[in-house]
Backbone bond lengths (Angstrom), bond angles and torsions (degrees), N, CA, C in turn:
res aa  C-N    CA-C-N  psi(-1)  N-CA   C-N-CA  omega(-1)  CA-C   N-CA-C  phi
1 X - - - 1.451 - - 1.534 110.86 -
2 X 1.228 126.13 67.06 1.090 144.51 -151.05 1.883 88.05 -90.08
3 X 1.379 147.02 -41.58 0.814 157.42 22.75 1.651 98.80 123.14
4 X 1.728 101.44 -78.38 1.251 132.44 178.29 1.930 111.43 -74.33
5 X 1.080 106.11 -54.08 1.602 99.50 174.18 1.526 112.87 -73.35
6 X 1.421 127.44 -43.53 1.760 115.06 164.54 1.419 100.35 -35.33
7 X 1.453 128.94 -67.61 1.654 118.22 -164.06 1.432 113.56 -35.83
8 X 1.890 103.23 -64.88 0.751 108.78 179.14 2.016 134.82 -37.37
9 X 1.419 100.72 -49.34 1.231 116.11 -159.27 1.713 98.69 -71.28
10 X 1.575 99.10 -42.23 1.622 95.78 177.55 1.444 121.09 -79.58
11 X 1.283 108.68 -5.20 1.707 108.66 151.01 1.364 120.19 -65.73
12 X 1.436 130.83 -68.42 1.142 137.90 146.22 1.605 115.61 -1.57
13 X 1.221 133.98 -78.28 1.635 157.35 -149.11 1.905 73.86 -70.32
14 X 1.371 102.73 -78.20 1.708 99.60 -158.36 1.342 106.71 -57.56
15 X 1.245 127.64 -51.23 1.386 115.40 -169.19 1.384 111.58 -49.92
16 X 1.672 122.39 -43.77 1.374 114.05 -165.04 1.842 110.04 -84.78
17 X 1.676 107.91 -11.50 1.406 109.96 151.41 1.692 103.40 -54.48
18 X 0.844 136.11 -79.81 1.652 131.39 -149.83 1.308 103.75 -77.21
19 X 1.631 133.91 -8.83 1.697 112.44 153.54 1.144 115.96 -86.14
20 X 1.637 135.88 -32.91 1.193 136.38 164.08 2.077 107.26 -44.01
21 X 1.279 101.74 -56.00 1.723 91.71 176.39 1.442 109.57 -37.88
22 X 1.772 113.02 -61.59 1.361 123.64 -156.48 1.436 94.04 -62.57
23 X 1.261 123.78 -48.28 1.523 119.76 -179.89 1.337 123.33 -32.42
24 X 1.511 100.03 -74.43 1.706 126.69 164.66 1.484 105.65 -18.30
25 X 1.383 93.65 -67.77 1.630 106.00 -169.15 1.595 119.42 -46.98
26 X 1.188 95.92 -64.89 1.978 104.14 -176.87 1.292 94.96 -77.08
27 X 1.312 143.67 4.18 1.638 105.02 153.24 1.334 124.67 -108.12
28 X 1.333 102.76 3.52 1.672 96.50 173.00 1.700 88.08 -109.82
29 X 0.802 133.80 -19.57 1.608 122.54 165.46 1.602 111.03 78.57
30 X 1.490 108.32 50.79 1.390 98.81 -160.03 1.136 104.21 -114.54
31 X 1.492 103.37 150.00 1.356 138.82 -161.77 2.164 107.03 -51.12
32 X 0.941 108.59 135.67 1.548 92.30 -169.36 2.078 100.02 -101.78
33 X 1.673 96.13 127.56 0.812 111.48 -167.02 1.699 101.65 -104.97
34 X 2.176 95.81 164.23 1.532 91.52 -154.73 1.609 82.15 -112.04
35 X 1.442 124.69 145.40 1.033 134.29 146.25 1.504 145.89 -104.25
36 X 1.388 110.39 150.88 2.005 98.69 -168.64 1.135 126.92 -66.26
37 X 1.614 115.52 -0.17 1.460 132.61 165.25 1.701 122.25 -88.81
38 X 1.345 98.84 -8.13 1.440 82.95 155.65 1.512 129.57 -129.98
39 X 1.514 103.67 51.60 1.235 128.15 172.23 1.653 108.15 -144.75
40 X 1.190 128.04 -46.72 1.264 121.24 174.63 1.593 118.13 -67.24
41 X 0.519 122.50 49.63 1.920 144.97 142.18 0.955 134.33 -123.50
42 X 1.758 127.29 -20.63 1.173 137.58 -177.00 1.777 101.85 -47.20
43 X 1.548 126.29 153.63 0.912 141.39 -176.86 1.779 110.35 -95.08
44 X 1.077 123.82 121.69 1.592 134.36 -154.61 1.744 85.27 -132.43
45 X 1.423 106.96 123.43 1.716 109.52 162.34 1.457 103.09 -80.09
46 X 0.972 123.37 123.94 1.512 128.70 170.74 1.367 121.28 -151.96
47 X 1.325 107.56 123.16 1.777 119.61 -176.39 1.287 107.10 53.19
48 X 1.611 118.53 50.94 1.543 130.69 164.50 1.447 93.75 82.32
49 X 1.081 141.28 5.55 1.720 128.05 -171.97 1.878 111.08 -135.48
50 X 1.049 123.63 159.02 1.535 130.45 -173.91 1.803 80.52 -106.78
51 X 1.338 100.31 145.44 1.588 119.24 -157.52 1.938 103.11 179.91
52 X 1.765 76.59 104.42 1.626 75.19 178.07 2.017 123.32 -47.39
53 X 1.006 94.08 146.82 1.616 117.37 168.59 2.087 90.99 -40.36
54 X 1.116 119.72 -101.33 1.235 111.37 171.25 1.755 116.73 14.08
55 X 1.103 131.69 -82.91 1.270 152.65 -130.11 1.775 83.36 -99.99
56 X 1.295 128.06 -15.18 1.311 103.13 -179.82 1.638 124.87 -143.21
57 X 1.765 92.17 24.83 1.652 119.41 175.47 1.614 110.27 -148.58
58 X 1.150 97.04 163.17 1.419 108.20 164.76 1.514 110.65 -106.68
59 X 1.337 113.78 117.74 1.093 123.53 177.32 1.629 133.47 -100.86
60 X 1.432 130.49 128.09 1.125 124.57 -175.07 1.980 124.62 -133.02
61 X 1.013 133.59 143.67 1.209 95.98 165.57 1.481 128.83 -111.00
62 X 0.894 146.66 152.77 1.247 145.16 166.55 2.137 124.65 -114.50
63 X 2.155 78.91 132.65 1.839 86.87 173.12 1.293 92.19 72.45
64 X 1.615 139.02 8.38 1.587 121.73 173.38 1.138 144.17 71.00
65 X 2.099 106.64 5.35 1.118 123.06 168.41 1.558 107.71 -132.08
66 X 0.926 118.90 -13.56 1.962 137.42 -144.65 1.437 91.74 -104.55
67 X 1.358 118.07 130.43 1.358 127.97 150.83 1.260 117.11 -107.58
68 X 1.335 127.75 116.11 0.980 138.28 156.25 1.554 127.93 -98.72
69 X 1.879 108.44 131.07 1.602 108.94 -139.95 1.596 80.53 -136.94
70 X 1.509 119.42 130.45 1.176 124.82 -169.81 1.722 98.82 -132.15
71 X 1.456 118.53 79.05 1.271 116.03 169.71 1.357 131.93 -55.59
72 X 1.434 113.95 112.26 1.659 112.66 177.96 1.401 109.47 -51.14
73 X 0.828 124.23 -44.15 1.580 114.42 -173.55 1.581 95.16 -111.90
74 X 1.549 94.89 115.38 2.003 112.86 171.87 1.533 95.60 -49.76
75 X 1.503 114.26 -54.89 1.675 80.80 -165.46 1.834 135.49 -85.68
76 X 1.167 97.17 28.42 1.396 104.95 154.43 1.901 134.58 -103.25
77 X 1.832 76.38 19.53 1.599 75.53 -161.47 1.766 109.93 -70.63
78 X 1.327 101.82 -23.93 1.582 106.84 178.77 1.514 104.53 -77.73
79 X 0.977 156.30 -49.94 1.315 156.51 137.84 1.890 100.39 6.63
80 X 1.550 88.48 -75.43 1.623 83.99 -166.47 1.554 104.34 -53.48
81 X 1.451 101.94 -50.78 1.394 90.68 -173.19 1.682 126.12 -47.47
82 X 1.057 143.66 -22.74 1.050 170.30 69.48 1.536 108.39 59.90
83 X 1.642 96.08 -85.42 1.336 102.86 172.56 1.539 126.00 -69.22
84 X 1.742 116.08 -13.78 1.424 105.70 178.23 1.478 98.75 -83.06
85 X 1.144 131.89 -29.37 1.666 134.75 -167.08 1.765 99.80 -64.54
86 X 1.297 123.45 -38.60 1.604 127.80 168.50 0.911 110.56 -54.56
87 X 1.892 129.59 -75.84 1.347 130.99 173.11 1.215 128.43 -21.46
88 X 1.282 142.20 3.53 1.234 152.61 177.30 1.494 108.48 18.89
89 X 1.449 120.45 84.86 1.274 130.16 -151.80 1.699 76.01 -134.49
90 X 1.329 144.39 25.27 0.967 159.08 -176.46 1.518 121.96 20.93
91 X 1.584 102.81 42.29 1.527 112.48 161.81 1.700 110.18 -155.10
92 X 1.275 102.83 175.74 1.577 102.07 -158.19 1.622 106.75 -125.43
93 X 1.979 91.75 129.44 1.465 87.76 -165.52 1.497 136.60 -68.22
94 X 1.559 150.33 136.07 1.443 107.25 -162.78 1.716 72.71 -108.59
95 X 1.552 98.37 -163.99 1.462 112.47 -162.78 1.735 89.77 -151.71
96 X 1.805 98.28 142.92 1.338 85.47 171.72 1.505 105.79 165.80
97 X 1.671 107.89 117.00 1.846 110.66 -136.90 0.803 124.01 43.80
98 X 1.539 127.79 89.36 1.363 128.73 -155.78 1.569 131.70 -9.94
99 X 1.153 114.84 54.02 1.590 128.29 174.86 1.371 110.66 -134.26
100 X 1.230 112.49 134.46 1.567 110.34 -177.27 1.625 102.39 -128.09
101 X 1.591 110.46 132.93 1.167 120.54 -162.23 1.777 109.68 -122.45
102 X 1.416 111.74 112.96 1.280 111.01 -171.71 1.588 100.12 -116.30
103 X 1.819 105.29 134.56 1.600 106.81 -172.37 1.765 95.37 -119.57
104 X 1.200 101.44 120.45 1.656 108.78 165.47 1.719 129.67 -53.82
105 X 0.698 111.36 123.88 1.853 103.60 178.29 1.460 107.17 -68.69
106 X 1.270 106.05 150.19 1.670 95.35 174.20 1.691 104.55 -78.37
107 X 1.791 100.62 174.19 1.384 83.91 -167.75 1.972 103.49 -97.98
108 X 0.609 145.60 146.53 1.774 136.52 166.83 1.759 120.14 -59.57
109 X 0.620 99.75 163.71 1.601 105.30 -174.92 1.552 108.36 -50.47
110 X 1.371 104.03 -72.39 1.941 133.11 137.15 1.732 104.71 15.20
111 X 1.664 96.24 -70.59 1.623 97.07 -172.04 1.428 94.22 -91.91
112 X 0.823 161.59 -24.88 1.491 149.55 162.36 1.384 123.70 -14.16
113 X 1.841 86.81 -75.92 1.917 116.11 164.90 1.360 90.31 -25.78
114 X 1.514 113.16 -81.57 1.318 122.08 -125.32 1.475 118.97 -73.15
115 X 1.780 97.25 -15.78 1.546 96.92 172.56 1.587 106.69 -104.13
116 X 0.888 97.43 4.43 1.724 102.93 172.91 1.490 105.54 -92.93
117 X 1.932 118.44 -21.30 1.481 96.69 157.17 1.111 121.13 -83.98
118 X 1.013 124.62 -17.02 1.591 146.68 -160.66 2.094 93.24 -57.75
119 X 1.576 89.67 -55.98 1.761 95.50 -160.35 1.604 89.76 -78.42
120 X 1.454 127.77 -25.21 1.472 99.16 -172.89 1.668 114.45 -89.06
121 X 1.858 92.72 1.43 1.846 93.18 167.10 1.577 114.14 -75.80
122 X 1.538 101.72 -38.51 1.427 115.07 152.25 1.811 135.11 -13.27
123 X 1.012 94.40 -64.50 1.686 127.56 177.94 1.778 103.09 -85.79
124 X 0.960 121.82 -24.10 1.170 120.65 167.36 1.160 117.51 -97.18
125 X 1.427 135.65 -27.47 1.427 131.31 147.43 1.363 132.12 -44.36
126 X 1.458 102.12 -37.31 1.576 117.26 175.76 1.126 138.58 -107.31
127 X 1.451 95.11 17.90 1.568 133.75 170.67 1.564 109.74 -86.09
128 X 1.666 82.02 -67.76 1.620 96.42 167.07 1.264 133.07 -42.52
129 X 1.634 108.21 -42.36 1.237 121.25 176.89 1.617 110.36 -57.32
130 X 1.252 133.00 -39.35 1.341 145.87 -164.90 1.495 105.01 -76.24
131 X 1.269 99.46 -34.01 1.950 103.74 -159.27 1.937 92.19 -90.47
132 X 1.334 101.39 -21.51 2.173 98.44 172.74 1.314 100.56 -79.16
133 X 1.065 116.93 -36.47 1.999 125.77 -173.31 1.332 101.24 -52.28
134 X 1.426 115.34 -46.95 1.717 122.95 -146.87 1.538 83.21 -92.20
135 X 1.275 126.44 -25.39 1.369 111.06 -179.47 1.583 129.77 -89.47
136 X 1.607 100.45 -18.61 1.326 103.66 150.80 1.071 144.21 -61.48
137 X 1.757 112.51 -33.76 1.160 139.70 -179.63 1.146 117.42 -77.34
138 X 1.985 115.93 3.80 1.231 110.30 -166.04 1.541 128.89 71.24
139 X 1.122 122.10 -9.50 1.690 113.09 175.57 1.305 106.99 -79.25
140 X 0.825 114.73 -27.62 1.899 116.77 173.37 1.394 126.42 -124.26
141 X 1.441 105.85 141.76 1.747 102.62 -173.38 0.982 122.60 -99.35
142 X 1.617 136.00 174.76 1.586 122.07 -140.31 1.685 85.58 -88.23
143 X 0.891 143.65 -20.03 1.576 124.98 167.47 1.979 132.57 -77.96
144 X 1.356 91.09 -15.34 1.472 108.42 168.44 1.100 88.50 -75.11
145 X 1.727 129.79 -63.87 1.806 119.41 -161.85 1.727 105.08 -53.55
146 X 0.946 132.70 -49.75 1.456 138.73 -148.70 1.978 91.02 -70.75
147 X 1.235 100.14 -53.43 1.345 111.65 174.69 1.445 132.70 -34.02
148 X 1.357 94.19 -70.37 2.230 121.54 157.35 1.222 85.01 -43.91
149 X 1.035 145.30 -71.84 1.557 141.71 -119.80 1.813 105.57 -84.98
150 X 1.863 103.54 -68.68 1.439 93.50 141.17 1.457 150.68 -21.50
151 X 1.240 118.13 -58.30 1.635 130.09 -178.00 1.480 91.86 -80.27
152 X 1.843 136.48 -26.30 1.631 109.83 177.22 1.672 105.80 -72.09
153 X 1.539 113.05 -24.73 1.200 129.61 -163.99 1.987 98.07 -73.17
154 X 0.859 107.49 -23.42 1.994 115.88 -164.74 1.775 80.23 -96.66
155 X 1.797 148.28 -49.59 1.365 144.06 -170.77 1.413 101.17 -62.61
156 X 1.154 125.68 -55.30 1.514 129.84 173.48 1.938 105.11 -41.14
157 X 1.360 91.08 -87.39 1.649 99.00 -175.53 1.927 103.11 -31.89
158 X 1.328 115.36 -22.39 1.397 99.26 -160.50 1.695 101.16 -106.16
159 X 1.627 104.67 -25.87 1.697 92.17 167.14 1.690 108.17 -100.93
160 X 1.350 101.55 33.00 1.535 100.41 159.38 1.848 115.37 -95.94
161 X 1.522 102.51 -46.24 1.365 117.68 166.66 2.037 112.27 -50.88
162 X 1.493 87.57 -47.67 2.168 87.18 -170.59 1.813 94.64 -55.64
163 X 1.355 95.33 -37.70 1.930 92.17 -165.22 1.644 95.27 -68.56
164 X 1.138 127.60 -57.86 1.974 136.26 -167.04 2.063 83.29 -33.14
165 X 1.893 111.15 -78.15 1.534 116.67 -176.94 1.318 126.33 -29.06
166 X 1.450 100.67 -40.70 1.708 104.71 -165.93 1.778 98.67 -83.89
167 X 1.274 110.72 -8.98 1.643 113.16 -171.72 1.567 102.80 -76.34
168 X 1.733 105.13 -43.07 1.705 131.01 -154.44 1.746 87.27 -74.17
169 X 1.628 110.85 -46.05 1.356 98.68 -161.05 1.734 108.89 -77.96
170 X 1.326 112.75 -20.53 1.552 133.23 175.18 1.581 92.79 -63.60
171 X 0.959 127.71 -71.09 1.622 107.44 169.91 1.143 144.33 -63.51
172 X 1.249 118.63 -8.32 1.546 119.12 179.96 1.494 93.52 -78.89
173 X 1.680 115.05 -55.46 1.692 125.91 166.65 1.608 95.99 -16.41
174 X 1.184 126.39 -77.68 1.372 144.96 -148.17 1.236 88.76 -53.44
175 X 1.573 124.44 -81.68 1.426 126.12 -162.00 1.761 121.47 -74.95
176 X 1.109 107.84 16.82 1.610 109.82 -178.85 1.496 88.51 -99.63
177 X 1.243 112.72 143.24 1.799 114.91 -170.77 2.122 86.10 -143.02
């Protein structure tokens, strides 16, 4: 069952990728920074066509939260604006001499967790997905699947708990003065 331990092992590998991140993260406590890749793709209607953001601004950021978006052509500037207010990048663009300046919120500890469970439901979806594949395909039988499926279901529950500890001990840190 050669089959059965890959699942396994690449459950293992990712999960302890995404507590090591969360780890990383809350102890150096760092400031969450904005990059031009996750805005230059956004979809902009312009001149009858959807056309990434990229292709029709100059983009920069500033201070590590600040986007600053310098549309070559002024009259798409409401357009873009438009399209960053959709993107739910969870702040709102203002505009002003044709420059439009979008500032990120930092994220809270709170949203950290939550998208850090988010991606290891992620990885467990597409885990899952692999271990129904292999059972269609015949490499595994309907009690091996139920099995994998269980034990990804017991990795979750258990790097849900390591993340809850590392939050409890991140705050006690916090409030001991």
């Amino acid at each position: 069952m050669a089959t059965t331990q890959n699942f396994l092992l690449e459950t293992e590998e990712e999960f302890e990728k995404i507590f090591q991140f969360l780890k990383n993260d809350l102890m150096t406590l760092r400031t969450n920074r904005a990059t031009i890749e996750m805005v230059s793709p956004i979809l902009v209607d312009a001149y009858g066509i959807k056309t990434p953001l990229k292709q029709l601004a100059q983009i920069s950021v500033e201070e590590g939260r600040t986007f600053v978006i310098e549309p070559w052509d002024k009259n798409v500037l409401k357009n873009i604006e438009e399209s960053l207010a959709r993107a739910d990048l969870g702040a709102t663009p203002l505009s002003k001499g044709g420059v439009i300046r979008l500032t990120l919120p930092s994220l809270s500890e709170e949203r950290r967790k939550a998208l850090l469970r988010l991606l290891a439901r992620t990885v467990r979806d597409r885990i899952k997905e692999q271990i129904v594949a292999s059972f269609k395909e015949k490499e595994i039988n309907e009690d091996e699947k139920y099995r994998l499926i269980e034990e990804l279901n017991k990795k979750i529950s258990e790097l849900n708990k390591k993340i809850e500890l590392l939050g409890e001990e991140k705050e006690k840190e916090i409030m001991n003065i």
